[in-house]
C-alpha positions as semicolon CSV with decimal commas, in nm:
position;residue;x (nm);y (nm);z (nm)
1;X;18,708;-0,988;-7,690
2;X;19,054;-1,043;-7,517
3;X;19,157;-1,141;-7,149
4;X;19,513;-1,185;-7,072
5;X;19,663;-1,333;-6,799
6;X;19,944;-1,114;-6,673
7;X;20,185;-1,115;-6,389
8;X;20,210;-0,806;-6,093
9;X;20,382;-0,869;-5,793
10;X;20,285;-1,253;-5,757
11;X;19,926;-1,144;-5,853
12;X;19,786;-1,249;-6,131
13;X;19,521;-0,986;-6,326
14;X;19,260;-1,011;-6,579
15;X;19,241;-0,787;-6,839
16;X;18,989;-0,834;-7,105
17;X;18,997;-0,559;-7,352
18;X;18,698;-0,504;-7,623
19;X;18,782;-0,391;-7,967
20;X;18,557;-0,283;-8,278
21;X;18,729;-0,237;-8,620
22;X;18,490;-0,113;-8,944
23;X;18,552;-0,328;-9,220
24;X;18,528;-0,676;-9,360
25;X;18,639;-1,011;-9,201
26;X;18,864;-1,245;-9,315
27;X;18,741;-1,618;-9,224
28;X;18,881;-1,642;-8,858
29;X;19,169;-1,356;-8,876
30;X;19,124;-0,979;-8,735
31;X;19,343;-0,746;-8,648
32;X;19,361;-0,662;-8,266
33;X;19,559;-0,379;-8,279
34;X;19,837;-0,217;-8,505
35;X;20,045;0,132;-8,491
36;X;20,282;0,268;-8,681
37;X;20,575;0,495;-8,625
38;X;20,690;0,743;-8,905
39;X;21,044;0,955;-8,826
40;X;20,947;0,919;-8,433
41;X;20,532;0,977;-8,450
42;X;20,362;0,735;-8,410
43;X;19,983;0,685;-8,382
44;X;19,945;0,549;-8,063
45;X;20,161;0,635;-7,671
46;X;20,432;0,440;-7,464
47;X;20,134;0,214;-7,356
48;X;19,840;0,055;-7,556
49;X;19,678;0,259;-7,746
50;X;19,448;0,028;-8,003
51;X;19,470;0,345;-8,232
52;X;19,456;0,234;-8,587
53;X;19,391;0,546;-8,755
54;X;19,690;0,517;-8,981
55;X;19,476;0,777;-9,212
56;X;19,576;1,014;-8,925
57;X;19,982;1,041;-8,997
58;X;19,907;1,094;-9,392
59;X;19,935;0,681;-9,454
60;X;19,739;0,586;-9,804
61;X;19,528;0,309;-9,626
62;X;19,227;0,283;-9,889
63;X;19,356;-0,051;-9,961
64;X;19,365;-0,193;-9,591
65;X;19,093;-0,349;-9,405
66;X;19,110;-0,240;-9,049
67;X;18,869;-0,519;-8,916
68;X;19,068;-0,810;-9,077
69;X;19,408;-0,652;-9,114
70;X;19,491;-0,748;-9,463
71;X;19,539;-0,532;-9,801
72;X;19,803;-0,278;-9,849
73;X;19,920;0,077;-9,671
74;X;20,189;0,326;-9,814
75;X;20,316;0,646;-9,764
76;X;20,554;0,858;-9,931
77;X;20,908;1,090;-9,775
78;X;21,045;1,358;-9,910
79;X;21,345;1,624;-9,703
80;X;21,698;1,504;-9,728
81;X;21,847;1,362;-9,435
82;X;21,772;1,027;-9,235
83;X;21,433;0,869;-9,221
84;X;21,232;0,584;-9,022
85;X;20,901;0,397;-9,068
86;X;20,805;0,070;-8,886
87;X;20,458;-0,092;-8,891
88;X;20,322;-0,315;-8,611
89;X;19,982;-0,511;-8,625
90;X;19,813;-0,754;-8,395
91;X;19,618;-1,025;-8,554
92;X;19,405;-1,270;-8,431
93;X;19,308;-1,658;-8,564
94;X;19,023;-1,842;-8,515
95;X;19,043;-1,705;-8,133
96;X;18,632;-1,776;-8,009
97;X;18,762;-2,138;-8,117
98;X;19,124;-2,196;-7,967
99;X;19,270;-1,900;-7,808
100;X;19,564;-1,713;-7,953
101;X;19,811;-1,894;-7,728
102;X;19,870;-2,179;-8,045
103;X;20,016;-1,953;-8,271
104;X;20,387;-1,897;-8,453
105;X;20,566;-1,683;-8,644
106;X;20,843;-1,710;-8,907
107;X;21,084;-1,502;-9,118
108;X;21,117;-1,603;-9,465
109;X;21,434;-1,443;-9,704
110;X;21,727;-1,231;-9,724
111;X;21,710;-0,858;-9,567
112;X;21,722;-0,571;-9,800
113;X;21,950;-0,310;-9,694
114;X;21,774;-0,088;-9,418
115;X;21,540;-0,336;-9,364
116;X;21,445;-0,426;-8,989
117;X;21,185;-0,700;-8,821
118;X;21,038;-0,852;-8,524
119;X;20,806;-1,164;-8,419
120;X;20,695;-1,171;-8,023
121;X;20,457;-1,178;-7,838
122;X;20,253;-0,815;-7,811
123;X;20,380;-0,722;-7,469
124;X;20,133;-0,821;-7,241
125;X;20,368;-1,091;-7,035
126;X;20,694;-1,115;-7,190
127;X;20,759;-0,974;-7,549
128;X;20,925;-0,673;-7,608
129;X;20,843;-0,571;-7,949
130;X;20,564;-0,246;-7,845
131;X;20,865;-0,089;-7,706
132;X;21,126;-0,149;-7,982
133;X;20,832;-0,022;-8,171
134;X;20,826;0,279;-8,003
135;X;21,224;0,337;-7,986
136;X;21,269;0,257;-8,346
137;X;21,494;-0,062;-8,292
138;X;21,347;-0,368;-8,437
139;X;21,580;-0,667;-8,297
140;X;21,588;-0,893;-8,625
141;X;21,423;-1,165;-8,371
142;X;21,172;-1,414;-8,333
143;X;21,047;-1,471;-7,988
144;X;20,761;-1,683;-8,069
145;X;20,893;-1,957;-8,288
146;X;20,694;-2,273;-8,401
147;X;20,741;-2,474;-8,083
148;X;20,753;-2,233;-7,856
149;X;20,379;-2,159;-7,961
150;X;20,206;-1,793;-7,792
151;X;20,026;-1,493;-7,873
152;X;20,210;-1,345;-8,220
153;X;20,248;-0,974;-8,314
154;X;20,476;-0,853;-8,616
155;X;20,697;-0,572;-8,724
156;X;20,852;-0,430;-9,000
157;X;21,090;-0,113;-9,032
158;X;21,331;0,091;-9,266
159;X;21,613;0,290;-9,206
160;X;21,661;0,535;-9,496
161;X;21,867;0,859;-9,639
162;X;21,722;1,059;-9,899
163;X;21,869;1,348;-10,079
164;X;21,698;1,740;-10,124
165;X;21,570;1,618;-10,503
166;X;21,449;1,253;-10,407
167;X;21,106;1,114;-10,269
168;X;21,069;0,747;-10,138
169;X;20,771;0,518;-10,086
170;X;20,721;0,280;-9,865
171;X;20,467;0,042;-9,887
172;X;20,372;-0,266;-9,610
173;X;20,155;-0,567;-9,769
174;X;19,937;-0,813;-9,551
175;X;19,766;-1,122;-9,720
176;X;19,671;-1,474;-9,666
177;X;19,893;-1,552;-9,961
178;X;20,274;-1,590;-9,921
179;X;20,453;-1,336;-10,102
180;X;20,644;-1,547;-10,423
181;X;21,001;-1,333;-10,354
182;X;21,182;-1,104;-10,106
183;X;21,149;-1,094;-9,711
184;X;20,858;-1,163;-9,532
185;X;20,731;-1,261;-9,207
186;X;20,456;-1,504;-9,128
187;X;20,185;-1,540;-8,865
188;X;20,035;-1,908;-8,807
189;X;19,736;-2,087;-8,634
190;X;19,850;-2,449;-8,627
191;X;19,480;-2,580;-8,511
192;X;19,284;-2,352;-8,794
193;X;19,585;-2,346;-9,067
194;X;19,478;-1,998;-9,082
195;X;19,788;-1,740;-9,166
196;X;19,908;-1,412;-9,263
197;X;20,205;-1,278;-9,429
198;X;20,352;-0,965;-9,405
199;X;20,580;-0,777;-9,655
200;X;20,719;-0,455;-9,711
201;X;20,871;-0,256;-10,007
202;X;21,119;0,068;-10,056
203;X;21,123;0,262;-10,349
204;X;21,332;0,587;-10,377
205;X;21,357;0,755;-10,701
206;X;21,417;1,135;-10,823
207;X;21,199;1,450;-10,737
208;X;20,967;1,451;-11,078
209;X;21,100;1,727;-11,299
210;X;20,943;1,884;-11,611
211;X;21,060;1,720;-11,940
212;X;21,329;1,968;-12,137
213;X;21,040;2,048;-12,397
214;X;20,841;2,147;-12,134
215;X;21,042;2,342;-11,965
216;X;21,194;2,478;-12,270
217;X;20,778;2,628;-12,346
218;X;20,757;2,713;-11,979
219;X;21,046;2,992;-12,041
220;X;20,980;3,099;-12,345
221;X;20,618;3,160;-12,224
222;X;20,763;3,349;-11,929
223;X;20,995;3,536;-12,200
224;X;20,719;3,656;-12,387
225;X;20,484;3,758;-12,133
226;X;20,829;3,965;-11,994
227;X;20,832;4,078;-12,339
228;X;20,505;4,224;-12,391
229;X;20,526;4,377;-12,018
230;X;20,830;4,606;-12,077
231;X;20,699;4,733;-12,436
232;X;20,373;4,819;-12,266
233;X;20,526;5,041;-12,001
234;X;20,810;5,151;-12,330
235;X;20,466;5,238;-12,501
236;X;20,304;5,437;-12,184
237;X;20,636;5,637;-12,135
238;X;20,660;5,761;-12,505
239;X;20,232;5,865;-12,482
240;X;20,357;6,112;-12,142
């Protein structure tokens, strides 16, 4: 359960939103919400959607907990030209025992090349990150820095080119252990010391081709069936 306290027109409303995930819990942390935008789709609309079927745009999630929010997703892009994948997720600390207003974020590392992040809060009253979501455009910011303690949501994107005989993976990492190299963000509960760290990887490598011997059997298997074909019909035209 989740009430927010957001601003309209020097009105103040309550929302208090509900939200079920199957799975299994991690201590204090679940995920409140999380979407995902792949080359412009994403699983969720312009507003709120608390769809987490990331099973539903092709994403390998057998290795991600949807109730906690930890474990691993992937997903793999193939067609040359320009592609884009960004991951958002909502967690939540220890929140039936100090609200989600005490937490942080941080950005640990150096960039890789294509790379893209945010930290800030979800939306609700000031953040902005939903809609950079949306657009594709990541800022590279942190809006909710230790000491200027609020509700944390995270982001990570790439920006990509393949070429017509090359496939690329992309795989997104969420753990209660701090990755030991490479850029990461983290989420923090000051009160429970609770956290969660987020990482991503790209891998782009060539289309799998068969190996010459193989290839060198494939034809002459094709050369011989060819073969036997035309002295068949030679065979049937001498019998007439």
């Amino acid at each position: 359960m989740k009430t927010f306290a957001v601003g309209m027109f020097g009105r103040v409303l309550l929302v208090t939103v509900a939200l079920g995930f199957a799975g299994q819990a991690s201590a204090g942390i679940d995920l409140f919400d999380c979407a995902m935008n792949i080359d412009g789709t994403t699983t969720a609309g312009t507003t709120f959607g608390y769809d987490c079927d990331l099973g539903a745009l092709g994403v390998d999630d057998s290795g991600f907990d949807y109730l906690s929010g930890l474990g691993s997703l992937s997903l793999d892009f193939t067609g040359a030209g320009s592609h884009y994948v960004a991951l958002f997720v909502d967690h939540e600390m220890s929140e039936a025992i100090n609200t989600y207003f005490n937490e942080y974020g941080a950005a640990t590392g150096s960039l890789a090349a294509g790379q893209s992040w945010e930290i800030d809060e979800p939306g609700w009253v000031f953040g902005d990150i939903y809609d950079n979501l949306l657009d594709g455009l990541l800022d590279d910011s942190n809006g909710v820095p230790l000491g200027l303690e609020d509700d944390v949501s995270m982001a990570l994107g790439w920006n990509f080119d393949l070429l017509a005989d090359e496939i690329a993976t992309v795989s997104f990492m969420l753990s209660t252990t701090a990755p030991t190299s490479g850029f990461y963000l983290g989420h923090f509960d000051s009160d429970s010391q609770e956290s969660v760290y987020f990482s991503s990887t790209l891998a782009i490598r060539p289309v799998a081709v068969p190996e010459p011997g193989t290839a060198l059997l494939l034809g002459s298997g094709l050369l011989a069936l060819g073969l036997g074909r035309r002295r068949g019909r030679n065979r049937g035209q001498a019998a007439v």
